[in-house]
C-alpha positions in Angstrom: 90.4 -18.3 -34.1 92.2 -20.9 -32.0 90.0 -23.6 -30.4 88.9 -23.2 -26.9 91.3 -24.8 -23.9 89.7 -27.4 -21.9 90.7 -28.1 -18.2 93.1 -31.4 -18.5 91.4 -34.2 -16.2 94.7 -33.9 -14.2 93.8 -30.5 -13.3 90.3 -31.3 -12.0 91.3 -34.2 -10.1 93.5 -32.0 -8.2 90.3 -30.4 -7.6 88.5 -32.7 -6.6 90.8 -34.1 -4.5 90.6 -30.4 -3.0 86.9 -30.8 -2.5 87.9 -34.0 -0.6 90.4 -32.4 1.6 88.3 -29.3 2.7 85.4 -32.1 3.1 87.5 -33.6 5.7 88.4 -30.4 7.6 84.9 -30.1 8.0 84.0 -33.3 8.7 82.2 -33.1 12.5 81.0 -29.3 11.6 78.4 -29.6 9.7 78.8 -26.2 8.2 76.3 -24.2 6.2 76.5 -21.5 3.5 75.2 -18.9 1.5 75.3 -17.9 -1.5 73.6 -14.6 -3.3 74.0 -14.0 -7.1 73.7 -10.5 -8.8 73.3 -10.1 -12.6 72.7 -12.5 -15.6 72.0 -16.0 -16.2 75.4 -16.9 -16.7 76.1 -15.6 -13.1 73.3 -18.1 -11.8 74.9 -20.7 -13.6 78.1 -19.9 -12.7 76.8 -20.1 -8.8 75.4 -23.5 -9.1 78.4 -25.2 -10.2 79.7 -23.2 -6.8 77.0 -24.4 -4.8 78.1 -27.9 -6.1 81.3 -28.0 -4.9 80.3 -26.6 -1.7 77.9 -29.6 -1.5 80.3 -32.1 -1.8 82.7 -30.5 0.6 79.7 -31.1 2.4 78.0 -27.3 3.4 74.2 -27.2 3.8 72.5 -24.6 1.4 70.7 -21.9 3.6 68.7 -18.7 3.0 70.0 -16.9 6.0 73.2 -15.5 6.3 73.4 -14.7 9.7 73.4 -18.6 10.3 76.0 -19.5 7.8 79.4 -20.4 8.0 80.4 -19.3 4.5 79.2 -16.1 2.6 79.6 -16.0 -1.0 78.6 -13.0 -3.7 78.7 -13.9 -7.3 78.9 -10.2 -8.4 78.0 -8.3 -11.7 79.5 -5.2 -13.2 77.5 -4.4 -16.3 75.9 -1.5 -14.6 77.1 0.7 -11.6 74.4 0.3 -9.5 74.7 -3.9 -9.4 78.1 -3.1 -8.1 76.6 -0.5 -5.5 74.4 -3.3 -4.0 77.3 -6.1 -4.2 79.6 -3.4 -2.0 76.3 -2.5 0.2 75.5 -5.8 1.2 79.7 -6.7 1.7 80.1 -4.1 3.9 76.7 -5.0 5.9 78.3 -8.1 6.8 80.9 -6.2 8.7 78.9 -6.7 11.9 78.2 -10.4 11.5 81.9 -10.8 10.8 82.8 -9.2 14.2 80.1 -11.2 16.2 81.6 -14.2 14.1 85.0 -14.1 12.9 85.5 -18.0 12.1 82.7 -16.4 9.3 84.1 -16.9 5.7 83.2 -14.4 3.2 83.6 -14.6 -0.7 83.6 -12.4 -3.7 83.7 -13.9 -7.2 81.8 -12.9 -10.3 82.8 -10.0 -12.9 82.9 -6.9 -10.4 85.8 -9.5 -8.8 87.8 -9.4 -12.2 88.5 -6.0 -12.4 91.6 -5.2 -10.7 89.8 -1.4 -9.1 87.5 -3.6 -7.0 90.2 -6.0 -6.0 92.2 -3.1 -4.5 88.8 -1.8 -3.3 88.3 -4.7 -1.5 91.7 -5.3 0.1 91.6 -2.0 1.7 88.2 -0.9 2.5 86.5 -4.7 2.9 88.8 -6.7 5.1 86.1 -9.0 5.9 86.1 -10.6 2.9 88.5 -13.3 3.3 88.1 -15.1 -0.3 88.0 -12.9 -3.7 88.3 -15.0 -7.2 87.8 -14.0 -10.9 85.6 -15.7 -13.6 88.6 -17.3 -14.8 89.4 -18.9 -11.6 85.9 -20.6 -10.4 87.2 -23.9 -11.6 89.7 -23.6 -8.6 87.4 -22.7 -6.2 88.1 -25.8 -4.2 91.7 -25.2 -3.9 91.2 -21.3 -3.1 89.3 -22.7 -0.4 91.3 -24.9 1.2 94.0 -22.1 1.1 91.8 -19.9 3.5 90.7 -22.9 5.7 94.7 -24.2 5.9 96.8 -20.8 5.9 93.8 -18.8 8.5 94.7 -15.7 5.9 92.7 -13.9 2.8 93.0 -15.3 -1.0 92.8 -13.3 -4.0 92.8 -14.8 -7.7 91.8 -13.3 -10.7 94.4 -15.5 -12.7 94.3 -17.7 -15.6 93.4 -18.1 -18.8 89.9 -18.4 -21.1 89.8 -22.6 -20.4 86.5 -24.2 -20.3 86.2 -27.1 -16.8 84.2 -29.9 -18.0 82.5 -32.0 -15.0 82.0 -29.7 -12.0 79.4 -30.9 -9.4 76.1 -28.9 -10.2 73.4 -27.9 -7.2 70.7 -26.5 -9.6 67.5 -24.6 -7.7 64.5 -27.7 -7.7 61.7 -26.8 -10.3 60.4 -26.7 -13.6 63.9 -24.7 -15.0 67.3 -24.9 -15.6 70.1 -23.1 -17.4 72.9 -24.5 -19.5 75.9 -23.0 -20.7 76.6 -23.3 -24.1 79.6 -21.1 -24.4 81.5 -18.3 -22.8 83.0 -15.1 -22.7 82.1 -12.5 -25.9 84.4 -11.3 -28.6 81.9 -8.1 -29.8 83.6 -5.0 -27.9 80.8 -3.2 -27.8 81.8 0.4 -26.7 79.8 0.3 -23.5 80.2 -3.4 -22.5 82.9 -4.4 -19.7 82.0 -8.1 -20.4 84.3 -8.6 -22.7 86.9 -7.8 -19.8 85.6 -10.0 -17.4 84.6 -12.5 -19.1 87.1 -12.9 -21.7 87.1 -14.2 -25.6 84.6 -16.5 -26.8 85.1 -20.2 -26.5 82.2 -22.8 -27.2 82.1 -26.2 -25.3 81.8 -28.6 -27.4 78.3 -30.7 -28.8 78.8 -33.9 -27.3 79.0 -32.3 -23.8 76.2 -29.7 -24.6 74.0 -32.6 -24.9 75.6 -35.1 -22.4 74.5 -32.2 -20.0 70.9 -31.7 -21.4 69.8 -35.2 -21.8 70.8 -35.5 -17.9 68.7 -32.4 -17.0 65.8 -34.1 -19.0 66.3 -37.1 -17.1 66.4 -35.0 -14.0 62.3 -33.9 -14.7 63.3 -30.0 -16.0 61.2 -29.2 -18.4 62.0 -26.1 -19.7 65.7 -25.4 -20.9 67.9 -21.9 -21.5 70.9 -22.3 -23.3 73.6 -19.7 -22.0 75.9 -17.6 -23.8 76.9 -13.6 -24.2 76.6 -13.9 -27.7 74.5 -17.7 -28.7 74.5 -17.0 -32.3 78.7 -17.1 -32.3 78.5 -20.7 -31.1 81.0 -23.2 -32.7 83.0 -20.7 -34.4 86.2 -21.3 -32.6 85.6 -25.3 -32.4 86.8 -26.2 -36.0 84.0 -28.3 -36.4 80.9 -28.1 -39.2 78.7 -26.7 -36.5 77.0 -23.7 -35.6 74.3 -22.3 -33.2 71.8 -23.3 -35.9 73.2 -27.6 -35.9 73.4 -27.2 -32.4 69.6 -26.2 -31.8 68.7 -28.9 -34.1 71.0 -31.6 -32.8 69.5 -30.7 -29.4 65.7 -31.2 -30.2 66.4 -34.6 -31.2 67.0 -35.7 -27.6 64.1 -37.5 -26.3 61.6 -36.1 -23.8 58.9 -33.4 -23.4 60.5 -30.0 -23.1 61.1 -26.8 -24.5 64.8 -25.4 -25.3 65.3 -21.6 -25.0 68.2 -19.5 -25.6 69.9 -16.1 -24.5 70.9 -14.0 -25.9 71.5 -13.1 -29.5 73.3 -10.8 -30.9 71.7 -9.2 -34.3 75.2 -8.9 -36.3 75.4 -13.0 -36.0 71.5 -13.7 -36.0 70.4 -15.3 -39.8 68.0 -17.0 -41.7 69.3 -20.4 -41.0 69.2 -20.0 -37.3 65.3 -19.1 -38.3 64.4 -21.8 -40.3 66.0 -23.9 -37.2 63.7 -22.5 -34.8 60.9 -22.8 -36.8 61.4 -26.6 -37.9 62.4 -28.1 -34.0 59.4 -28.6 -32.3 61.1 -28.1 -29.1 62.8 -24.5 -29.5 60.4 -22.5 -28.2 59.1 -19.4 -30.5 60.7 -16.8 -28.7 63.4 -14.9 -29.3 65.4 -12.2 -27.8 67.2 -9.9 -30.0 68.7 -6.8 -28.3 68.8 -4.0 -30.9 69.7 -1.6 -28.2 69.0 1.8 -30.2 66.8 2.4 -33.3 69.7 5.2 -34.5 72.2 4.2 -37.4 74.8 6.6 -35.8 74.4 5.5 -32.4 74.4 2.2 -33.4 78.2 3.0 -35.0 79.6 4.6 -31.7 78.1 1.7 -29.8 80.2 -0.4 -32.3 77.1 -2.9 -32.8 77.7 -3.2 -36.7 74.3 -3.4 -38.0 71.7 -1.3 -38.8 68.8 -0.7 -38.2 66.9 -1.4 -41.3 69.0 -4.9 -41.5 67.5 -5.8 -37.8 63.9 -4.6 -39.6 65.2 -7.4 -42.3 66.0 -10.0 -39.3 62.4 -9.5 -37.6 60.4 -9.6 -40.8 62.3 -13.1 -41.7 62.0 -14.6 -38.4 57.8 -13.6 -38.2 57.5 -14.9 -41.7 58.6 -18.0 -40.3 57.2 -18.1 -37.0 54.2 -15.9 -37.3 53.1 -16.7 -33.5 56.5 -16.1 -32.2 57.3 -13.5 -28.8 59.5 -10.7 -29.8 62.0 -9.0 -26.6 64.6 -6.8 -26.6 67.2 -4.5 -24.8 67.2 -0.9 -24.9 69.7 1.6 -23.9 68.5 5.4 -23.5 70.6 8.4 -22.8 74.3 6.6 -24.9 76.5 9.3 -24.9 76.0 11.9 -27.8 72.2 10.2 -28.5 70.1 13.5 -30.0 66.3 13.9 -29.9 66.6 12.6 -33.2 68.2 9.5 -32.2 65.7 8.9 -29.5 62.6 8.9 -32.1 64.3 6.7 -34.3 64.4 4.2 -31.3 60.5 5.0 -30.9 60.1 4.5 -34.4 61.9 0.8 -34.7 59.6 0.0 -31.4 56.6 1.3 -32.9 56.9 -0.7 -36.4 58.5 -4.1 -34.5 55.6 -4.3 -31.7 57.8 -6.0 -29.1 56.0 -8.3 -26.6 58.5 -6.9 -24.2 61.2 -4.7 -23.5 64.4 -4.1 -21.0 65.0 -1.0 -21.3 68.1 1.1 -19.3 69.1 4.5 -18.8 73.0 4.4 -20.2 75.3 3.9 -17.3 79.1 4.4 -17.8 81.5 1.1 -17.0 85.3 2.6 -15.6 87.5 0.6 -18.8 85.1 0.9 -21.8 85.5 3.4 -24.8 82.3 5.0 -24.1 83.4 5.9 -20.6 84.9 9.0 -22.3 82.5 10.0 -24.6 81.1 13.3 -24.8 77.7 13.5 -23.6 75.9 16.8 -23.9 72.2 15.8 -22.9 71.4 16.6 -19.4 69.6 13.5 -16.9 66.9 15.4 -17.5 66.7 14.8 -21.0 67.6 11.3 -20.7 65.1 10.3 -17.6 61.7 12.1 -20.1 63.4 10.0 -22.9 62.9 7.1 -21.0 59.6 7.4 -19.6 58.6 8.1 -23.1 59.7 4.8 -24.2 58.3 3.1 -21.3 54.5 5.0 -22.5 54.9 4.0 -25.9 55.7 0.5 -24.7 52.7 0.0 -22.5 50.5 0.9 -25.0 52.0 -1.6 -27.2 52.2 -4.5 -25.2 48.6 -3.6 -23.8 47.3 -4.1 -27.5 49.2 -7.5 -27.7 48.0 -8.9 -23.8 44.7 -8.3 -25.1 45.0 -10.0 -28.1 45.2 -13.5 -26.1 41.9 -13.5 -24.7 40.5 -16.5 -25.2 42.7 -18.4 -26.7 43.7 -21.8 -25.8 47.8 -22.2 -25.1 50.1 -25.0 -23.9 51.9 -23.8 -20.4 54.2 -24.9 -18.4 53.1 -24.6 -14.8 56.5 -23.1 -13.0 55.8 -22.2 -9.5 53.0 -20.1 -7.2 51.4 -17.4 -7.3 50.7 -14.6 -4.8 46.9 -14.2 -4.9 44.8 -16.9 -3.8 41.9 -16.9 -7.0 44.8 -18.1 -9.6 47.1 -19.4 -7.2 50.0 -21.1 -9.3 52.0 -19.0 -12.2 53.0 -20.8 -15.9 54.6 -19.4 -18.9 53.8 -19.6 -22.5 55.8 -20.9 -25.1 56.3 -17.2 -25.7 57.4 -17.3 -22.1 54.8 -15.0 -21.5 53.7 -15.1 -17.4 50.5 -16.4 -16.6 48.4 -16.6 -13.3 46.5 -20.2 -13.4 43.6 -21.7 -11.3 42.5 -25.2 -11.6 41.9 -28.7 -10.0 45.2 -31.2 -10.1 47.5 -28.8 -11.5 51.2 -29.4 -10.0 54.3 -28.2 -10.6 56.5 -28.7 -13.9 53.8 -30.2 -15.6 52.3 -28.8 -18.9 48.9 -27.7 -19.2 46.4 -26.7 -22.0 44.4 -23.7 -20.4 42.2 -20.9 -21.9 43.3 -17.1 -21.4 39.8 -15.6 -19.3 41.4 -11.8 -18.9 44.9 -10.0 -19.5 46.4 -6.8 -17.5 49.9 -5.4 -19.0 52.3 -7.5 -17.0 50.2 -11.0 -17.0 47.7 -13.5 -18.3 45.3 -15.0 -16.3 43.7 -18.6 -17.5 41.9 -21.6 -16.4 43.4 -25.1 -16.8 40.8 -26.9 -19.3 
């Protein structure tokens, strides 16, 4: 596998020096802008290296679009309905765009990558005056500039799988903060259009990894996701003696008071050395997130997942053996084409004998471009919607059994943010990054706490700081 491409530093000055120029367009403006992300972490992250450059052109970040002078959408197209919203809410801005039509509005993400939404856009959305592709968000600057200069609309969903090192980053204020690890995802899974919009896997390298996460932990974030379509692929295309496994441990050796999580994993890379990582760095916290997406051997071949499910049993039993406190999610997909009532109580079974702390689970929606856009599918939506609501009964049950188990018991939090109701008014997470409700004299913000669990409900803890 060659090694990933980075961005030459001639490149990005010529960015920068575009950041530069549209700052001085804008000079006695003071412009604002939006921006409104649909989809995954990777898409948040992706936005705040936007919102960076935006910042030093000099924008001001608001909530409200109706008072901003750039739009932006950082779109998703994993499932048809996120594309739904992204086109609902483009074509609601038709009005503001008439009142205002100095207005810029932008497009980016994965729905912008595939070429049917690019012609979709040109001819049904013309107020959408900037579209770009993943692999162009390094050159958003430029693009920019382009619209400002030539007063006509820019479309890019060019270039090539490079990775930009050194982009201005606006991150959200908090306890939290993501950090991309790698990019792109090589696994073809037969319902997955990341693959196409995202492109091959390329893994930045260590140093910069942990360049970035020593100056989040000097920035006060306490709590620290690692990014990446498939995390347990990391430094196979580097050509260095490093893999996810070296990286989590070279990572917990950077000073400070934090926990390190990661997303997500994919069960075909996942092993007992990336186990025995998590269990030996004090830091990685004891969670993991292993999508196994269907409990069915067969289904799991047509979804071209290659495993099984009785080597992901294998994987769980290793990883509890290891960590027996550890928080167990997952992904599930109901209703893949050709699944039989068979199928579906293999799944049941696999989620009855694993005991998952907590489950996304989806109701299979076909992606335009992937294999299993054209597979036979013989069960009606019928079927499919009292499969799901099946799952989501047997789920319940199970994560009611687990909720309960925690009263009582003393845990280390991290105290993220507030809470609606006024007798445990802030919210924390577990190491599990379970939610929990808190109440409490001196408790603030990003700070950890040691609190006791007083009573559970299905979706939340609720504790006392001690």
């Amino acid at each position: 596998m060659p090694a990933p491409v980075t961005v030459s530093e001639e490149q990005l000055d010529k960015q920068f020096t575009y950041i530069d120029a549209v700052a001085g367009l804008l000079r006695d403006k003071r412009p604002r802008a939006y921006t409104h992300t649909f989809g995954c972490q990777q898409n948040e992250a992706d936005t705040e290296r936007i919102r960076g450059m935006l910042h030093e052109m000099g924008y001001e970040m608001t909530d409200n679009a109706d008072e901003a002078d750039f739009i932006l959408f950082n779109t998703c197209a994993v499932r048809e309905h996120a594309e739904d919203r992204a086109f609902g809410n483009i074509g609601a801005l038709s009005h503001l765009k008439k009142r205002r039509p100095e207005v810029i509005i932008a497009l980016c993400g994965c729905m912008a990558q595939q070429e049917k939404n690019v012609e979709k856009i040109k001819k049904s959305y013309p107020q959408v005056s900037l579209l770009f592709g993943t692999h162009a968000l390094w050159r958003f600057p430029s693009l920019l500039y382009r619209v400002l200069t030539e007063k006509k609309r820019v479309f890019d969903i060019g270039g090539e799988d490079d990775i930009a090192e050194g982009l201005p980053v606006l991150r959200a204020r908090g306890a939290k903060a993501w950090l991309s690890i790698m990019y792109g995802c090589n696994n073809f899974c037969t319902y997955c259009i990341v693959p196409y919009v995202r492109g091959r896997e390329r893994s930045r390298r260590p140093e910069e990894i942990e360049r970035e996460l020593r100056e989040l932990v000097a920035a006060g974030y306490k709590e620290i996701t690692l990014l990446g379509q498939n995390v347990n692929s990391y430094g196979k295309d580097l050509g260095l003696d490093i893999d996810f496994a070296g990286l989590l441990r070279r990572l917990n050796a950077v000073p400070g008071d934090f926990w390190l999580r990661f997303m997500t994993s994919h069960p075909k890379d996942a092993s007992p050395r990336l186990f025995d990582a998590m269990a030996d760095c004090e830091k990685v916290a004891k969670q993991l997130h292993l999508p196994f997406q269907s409990g069915s051997d067969e289904i799991l071949r047509r979804m071209n997942r290659h495993y099984t499910a009785e080597s992901y049993r294998t994987l769980i039993r290793d990883a509890r053996q290891k960590m027996p406190d550890i928080t167990l999610s997952s992904d599930i997909i109901v209703g893949f084409p050709g699944e039989t009532e068979q199928d579906f109580a293999q799944t049941l079974a696999l989620v009855g004998e694993v005991r998952f702390d907590l489950l996304f689970t989806f109701l299979y929606s076909p992606r335009s471009g992937t294999p299993a856009a054209s597979y036979e599918d013989p069960a009606t939506p019928e079927e499919k919607q009292r499969r799901f609501e099946r799952l989501l009964r047997v789920q319940d049950g199970i994560v009611a059994e687990r909720q309960a188990a925690y009263q009582g018991k003393r845990l280390r939090l991290l105290v993220d943010g507030m809470a609606k109701g006024p007798d445990y008014p802030y919210t924390a997470r577990t190491e599990g990054n379970l939610l929990v409700c808190v109440r409490g004299d001196g408790i603030q913000t990003g700070e950890f706490i040691q609190a006791e669990i007083e009573k559970t409900t299905l979706r939340c803890l609720f504790a006392r700081k001690l």
